[in-house]
N, C-alpha and C positions, 0 to 999 in steps of 0.2 A: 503493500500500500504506500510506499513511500512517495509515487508521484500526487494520490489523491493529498496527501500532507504536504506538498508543496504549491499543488492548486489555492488549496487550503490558504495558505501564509500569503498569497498575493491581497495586493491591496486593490478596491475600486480606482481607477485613474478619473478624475475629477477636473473639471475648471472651476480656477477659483480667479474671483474680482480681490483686489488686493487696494488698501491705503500703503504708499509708503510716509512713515513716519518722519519727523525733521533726522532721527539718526539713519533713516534710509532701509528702516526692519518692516518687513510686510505684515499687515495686519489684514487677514479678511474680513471681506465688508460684505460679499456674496458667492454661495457655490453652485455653481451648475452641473446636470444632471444630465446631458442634450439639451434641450431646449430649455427644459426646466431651472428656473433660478428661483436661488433661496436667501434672501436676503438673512443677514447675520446682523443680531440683535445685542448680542455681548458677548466679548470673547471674556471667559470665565477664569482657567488658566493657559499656560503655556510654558511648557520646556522643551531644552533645546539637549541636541548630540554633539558632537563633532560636524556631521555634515548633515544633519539636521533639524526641522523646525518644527514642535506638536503644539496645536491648539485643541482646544474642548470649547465650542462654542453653541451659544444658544439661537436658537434661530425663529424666525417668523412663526407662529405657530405654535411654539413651547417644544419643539425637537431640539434633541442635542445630538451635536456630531462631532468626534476626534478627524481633523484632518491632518497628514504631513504633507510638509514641504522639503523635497530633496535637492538642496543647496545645489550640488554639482549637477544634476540634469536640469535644474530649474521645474520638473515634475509635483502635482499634487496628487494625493491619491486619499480617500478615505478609508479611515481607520476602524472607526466603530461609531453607531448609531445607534440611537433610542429616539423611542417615539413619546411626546406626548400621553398617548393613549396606551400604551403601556408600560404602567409604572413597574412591573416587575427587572425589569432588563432597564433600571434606573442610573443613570450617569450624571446628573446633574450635582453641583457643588453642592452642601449643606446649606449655603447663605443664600443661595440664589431665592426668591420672593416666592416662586414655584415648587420650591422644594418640599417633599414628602418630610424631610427630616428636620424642618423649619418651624 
């Protein structure tokens, strides 16, 4: 099974709308889906690697989503998702206003 475990490990490939900030660091503002965009309401956290960039962001709707940025290809891809609508498979900060643990 080791190729379906490698399937497995890829990420969504994503467009993302990006601010760059007065030090030049991108901040998304929105993620597209194909046509679909999802504008981003607060980026919650962020840390970073060597060669790259994670945010947890909250989006239009009450969705949260992890997306990267890989420095050297210039690539986004998402990470992980939750919905709104299902609080089980919950990602949001403890402080966010929507938070179950608030």
């Amino acid at each position: 099974y080791p190729c379906a475990v490698a399937e497995y490990r890829k990420y969504v490939p994503i467009h993302v709308e990006c601010y760059a900030g007065y030090r030049g660091a991108q901040e998304p503002l929105a993620i597209r889906f194909g046509e679909r965009r999802v504008a981003v309401c607060a980026v919650v956290d962020r840390w970073y690697s060597p060669s790259q960039r994670w945010f947890k962001v909250e989006a239009e709707g009450g969705d949260t989503y992890i997306v990267r940025h890989d420095e050297p290809s210039g690539e986004w891809e998402l990470a992980a998702y939750t919905s709104e609508k299902s609080p089980g498979t919950d990602l949001r900060c403890p402080t966010s206003p929507r938070s179950p643990l608030s």
